[in-house]
C-alpha positions, 0 to 999 in steps of 0.5 A: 762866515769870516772862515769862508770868506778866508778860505775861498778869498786868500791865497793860503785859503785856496792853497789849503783847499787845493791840499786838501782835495789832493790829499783826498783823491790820493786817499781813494786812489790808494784805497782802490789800488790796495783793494784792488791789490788784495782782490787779485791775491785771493 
């Protein structure tokens, strides 16, 4: 419980979050540019 109280209350909590949800939509926009990319070669 004290780790969301942290993560949600803080300013390096909410920093951290704000990485980590950036660093996921980067992930599937990269997936779906590389698969994508792999449909139209073939």
């Amino acid at each position: 419980m004290k780790m969301l109280i942290d993560l949600f209350s803080t300013d390096y909590g909410l920093m951290s979050l704000g990485v980590i949800v950036f660093m996921l939509l980067m992930a599937v926009f990269f997936l779906r540019l590389f698969l994508n990319k792999m449909n139209k070669s073939v």
